[in-house]
N, C-alpha and C positions, 0 to 999 in steps of 0.2 A: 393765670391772672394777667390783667391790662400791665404792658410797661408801666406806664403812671402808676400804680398800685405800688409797684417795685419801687419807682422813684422815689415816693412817697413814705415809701419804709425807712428809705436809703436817708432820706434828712433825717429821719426820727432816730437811726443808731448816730446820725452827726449831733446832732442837738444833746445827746446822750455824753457828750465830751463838753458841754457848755463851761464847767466847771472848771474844766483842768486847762483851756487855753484861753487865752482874752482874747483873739481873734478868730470867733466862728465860723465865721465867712466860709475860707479854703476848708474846714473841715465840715462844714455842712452840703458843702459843693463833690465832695472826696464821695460823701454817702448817696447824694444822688448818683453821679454818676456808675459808684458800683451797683447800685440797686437798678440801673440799666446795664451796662457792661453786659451781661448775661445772654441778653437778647439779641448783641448783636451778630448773632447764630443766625439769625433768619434766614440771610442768604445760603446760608450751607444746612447742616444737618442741624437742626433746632432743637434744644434742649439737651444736646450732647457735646457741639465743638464746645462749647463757652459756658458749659453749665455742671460744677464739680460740687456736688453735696457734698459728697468723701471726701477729697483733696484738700477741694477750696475751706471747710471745716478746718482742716488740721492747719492749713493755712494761716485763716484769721485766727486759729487762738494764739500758732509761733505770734504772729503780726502785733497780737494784743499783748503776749510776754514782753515782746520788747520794746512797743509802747510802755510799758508798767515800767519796767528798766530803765529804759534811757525816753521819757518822756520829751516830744518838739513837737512842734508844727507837722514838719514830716512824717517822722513816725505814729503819730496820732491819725494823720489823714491817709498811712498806706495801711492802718490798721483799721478803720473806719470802711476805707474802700473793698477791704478784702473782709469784713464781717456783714458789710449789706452784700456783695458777691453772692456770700454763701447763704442768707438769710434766702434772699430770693434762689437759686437752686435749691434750697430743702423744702421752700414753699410750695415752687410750682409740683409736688407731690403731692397736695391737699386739693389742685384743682384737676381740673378734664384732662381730658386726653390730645392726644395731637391730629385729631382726624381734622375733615376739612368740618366739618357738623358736630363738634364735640358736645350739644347741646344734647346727640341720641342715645351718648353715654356707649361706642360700639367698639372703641380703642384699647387699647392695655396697655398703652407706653405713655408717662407722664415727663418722667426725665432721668435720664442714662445716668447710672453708675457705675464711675472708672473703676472704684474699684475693687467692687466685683463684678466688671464685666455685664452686665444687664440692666436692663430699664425698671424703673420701680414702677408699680401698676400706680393708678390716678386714684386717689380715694375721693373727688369730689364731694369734697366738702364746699368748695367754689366750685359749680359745676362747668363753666368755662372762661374764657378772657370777656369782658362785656359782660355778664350776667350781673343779677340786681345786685347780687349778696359781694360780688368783688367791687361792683359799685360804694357800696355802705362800705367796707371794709378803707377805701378809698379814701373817705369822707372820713373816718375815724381817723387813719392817720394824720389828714392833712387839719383838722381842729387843733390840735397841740402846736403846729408847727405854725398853721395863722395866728396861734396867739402869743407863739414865744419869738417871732421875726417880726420884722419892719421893713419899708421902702421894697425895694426890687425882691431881695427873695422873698418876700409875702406874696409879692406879684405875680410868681413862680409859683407857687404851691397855689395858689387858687388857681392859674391859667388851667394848671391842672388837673384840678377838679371840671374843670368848665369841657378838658378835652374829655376826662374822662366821661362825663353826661353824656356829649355827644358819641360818644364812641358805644356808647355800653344801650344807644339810644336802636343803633344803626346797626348793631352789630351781627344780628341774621340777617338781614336784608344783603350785606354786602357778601356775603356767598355768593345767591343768588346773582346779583347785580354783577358778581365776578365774572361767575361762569358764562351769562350772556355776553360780557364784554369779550371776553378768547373766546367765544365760539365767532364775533364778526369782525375781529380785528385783522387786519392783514400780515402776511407773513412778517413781512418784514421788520414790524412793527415789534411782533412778538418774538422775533430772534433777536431783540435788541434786549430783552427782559431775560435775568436772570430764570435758566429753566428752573428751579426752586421753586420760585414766587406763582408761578404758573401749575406748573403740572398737576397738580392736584384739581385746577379748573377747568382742563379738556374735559 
């Protein structure tokens, strides 16, 4: 699924706290941010440094005990961060694979677990990041969250949607569009780019 998607999720477990602290803010900020955190693999090995179904699980429910315990600001927002964590890695199992074309459905690996040691296969159910059906799913989250926020983070969940359209617009062309650009870029150019980002585009 799109980061956005993730993000998106990540306000919906923060909003999910509306209740228990009068200032939402930090913890609706705590659930984005975890509902990205995950991603920020992309430079390294994706969907395995920064992405713990197993773990990060067992994680957020200690996180939510002691949220329930000793309920604060704090403990609300590092229990919040580490349940959109894990939400988004048990997700990204429902969609594609990690090929560069996840659209041909040719991959097995969706996202590593620690542990047991192996990648869970993709059940594409969301066939890949950008597709229509992660689009809508997009748009589902962020309706509850446009209509329970105001001022700036409303302004936040829509930008959102707005990246997500274009992204989900664009999203096979920019293979394409990749692989022409490494195939005429100069060396030097391309030794300044994370070999990750690239290799899959020679």
């Amino acid at each position: 699924m799109m980061a956005t998607t993730h993000v998106l999720a990540g306000v919906i477990v923060g909003l999910g706290t509306l209740a228990l602290v009068p200032e939402a803010g930090p913890v609706v900020l705590a659930g984005a941010l975890g509902g990205l955190a995950p991603d920020l693999d992309l430079a390294g090995n994706h969907r395995k440094d920064l992405h713990f179904p197993g773990y990060g699980s067992v994680a957020a429910v200690l996180a939510v005990v002691a949220a329930a315990v000793a309920p604060s600001p704090a403990t609300l927002s590092l229990a919040v961060f580490l349940v959109a964590a894990a939400v988004h890695a048990v997700s990204d199992v429902f969609g594609g694979d990690l090929t560069l074309r996840p659209w041909e459905a040719t991959g097995n690996r969706a996202v590593y677990e620690h542990v047991r040691g192996r990648w869970h296969p993709p059940r594409r159910w969301i066939r890949y990041d950008g597709a229509p059906e992660d689009f809508l799913v997009g748009v589902a989250l962020a309706l509850p969250s446009l209509a329970m926020l105001d001022g700036t983070p409303q302004l936040a969940v829509a930008a959102l949607v707005v990246v997500s359209a274009g992204y989900a617009l664009v999203r096979r062309v920019l293979v394409d569009a990749g692989e022409r650009l490494v195939a005429v870029a100069p060396a030097p150019v391309l030794a300044a780019v994370p070999e990750t980002f690239i290799e899959d585009l020679r």
